[in-house]
C-alpha positions as CSV (number, residue, x, y, z in Angstrom):
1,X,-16.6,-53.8,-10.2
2,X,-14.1,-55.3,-8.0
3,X,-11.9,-52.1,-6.8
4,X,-8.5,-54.0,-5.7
5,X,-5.0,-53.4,-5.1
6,X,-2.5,-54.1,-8.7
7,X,-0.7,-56.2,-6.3
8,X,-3.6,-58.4,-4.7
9,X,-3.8,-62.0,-6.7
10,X,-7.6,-61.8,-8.5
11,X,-5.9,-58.4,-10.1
12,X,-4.2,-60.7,-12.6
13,X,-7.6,-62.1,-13.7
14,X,-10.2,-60.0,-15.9
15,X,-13.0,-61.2,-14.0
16,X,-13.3,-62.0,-10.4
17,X,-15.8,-64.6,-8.1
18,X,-17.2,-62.7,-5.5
19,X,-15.8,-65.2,-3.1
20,X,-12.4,-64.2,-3.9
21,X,-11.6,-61.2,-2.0
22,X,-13.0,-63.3,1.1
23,X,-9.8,-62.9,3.8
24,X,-9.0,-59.6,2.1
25,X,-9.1,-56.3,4.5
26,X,-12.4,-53.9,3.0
27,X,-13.3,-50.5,2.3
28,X,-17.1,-50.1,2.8
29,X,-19.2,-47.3,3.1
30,X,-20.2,-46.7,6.5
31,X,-23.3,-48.3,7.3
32,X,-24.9,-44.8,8.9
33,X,-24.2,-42.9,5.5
34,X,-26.1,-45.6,3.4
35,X,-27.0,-48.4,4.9
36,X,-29.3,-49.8,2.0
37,X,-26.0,-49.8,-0.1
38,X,-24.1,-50.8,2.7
39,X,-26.4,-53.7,3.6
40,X,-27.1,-54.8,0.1
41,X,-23.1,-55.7,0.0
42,X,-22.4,-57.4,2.9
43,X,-25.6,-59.3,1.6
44,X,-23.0,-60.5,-1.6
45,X,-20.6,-61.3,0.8
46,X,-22.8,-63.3,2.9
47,X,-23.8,-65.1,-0.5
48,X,-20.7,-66.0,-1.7
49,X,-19.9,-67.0,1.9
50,X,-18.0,-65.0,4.3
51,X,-18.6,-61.7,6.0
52,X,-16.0,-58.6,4.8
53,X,-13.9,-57.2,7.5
54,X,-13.9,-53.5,7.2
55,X,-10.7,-52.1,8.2
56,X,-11.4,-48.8,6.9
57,X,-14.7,-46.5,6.1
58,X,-15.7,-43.9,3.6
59,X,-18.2,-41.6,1.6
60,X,-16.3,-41.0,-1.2
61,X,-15.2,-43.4,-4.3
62,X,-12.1,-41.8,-4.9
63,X,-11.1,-42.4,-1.3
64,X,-11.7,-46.4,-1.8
65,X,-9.6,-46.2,-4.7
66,X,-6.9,-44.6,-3.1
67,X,-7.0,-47.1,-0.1
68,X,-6.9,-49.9,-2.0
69,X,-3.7,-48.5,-4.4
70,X,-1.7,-48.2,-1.1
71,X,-3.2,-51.9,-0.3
72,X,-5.3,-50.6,2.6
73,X,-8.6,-52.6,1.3
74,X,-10.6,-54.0,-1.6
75,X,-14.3,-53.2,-1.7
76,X,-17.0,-53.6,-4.2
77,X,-18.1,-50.5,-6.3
78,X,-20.1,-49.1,-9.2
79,X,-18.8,-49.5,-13.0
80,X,-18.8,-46.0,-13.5
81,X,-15.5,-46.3,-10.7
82,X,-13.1,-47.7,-13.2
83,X,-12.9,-44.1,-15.1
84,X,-10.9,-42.8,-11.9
85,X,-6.9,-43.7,-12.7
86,X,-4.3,-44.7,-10.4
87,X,-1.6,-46.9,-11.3
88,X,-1.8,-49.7,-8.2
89,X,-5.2,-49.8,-8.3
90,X,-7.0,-52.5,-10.8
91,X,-11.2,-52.6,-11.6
92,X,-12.1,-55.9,-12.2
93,X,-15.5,-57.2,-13.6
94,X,-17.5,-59.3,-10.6
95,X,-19.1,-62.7,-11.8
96,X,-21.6,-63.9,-12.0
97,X,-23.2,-60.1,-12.1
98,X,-25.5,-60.5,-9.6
99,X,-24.7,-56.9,-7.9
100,X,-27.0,-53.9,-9.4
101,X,-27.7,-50.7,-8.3
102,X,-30.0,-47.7,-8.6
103,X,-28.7,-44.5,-8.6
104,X,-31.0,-41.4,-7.9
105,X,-30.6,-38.1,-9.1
106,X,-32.5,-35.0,-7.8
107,X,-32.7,-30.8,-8.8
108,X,-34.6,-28.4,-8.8
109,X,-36.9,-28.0,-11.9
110,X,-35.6,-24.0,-12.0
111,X,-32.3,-24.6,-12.2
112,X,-30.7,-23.4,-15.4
113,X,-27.3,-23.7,-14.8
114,X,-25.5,-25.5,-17.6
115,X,-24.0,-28.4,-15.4
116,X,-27.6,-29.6,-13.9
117,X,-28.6,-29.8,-17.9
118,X,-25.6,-32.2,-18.8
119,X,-26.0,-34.0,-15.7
120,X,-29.2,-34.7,-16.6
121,X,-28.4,-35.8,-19.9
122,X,-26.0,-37.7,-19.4
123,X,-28.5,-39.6,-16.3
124,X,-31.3,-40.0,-18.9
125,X,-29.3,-42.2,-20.9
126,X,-30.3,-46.2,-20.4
127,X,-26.9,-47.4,-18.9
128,X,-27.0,-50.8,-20.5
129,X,-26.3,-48.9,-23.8
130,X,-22.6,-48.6,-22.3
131,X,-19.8,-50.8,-22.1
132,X,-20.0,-52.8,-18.4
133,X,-17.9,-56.2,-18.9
134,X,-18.2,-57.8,-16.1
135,X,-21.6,-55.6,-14.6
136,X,-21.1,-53.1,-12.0
């Protein structure tokens, strides 16, 4: 998903390009906290053809959508990112699709409490089965 500003001109399409966003100001993660992640976008940037400009860093989703609804940034992010709501803040679909992910999940076998089992059942579930217009 395309995480962008309600304001910022792709916001009024349902799908972006990833070109689109090119001379926009980004929100990436900092290279140092996850630099496969990290890497593996400004390798869809460099694709499409231009290299983001970071103007701010952060760890935490929720951050990069508040950032972008005061018009701070725009930054690629998983699909799973459009169920956080904020009014200036639109979640577009990115094509062609050709950003995936992995996302790993680790516990201890032991643990009983009731959150690690629905976390785990909700990770077991094959996320294609979903709604993802756009991919994520």
């Amino acid at each position: 998903m395309a995480v962008l500003p309600s304001t910022h001109p792709p916001a009024a399409q349902r799908v972006v390009r990833p070109e689109q966003p090119a001379g926009s100001p980004f929100v990436l993660l900092p290279r140092a906290e996850g630099p496969q992640l990290h890497d593996r976008i400004t390798a869809l940037c460099a694709a499409a053809g231009f290299t983001p400009r970071a103007t701010q860093h952060t760890v935490e989703w929720q951050t990069v959508c508040a950032l972008a609804e005061t018009g701070l940034g725009v930054s690629p992010a998983p699909a799973s990112i459009r169920r956080v709501r904020l009014k200036g803040v639109a979640f577009r679909g990115i094509e062609p699709a050709a950003a995936r992910t992995r996302v790993a999940v680790a516990w201890h076998r032991d643990d009983r409490n009731p959150l690690v089992a629905q976390l785990s059942a909700a990770v077991d579930q094959d996320p294609s089965d979903g709604p993802h217009p756009g991919g994520g």
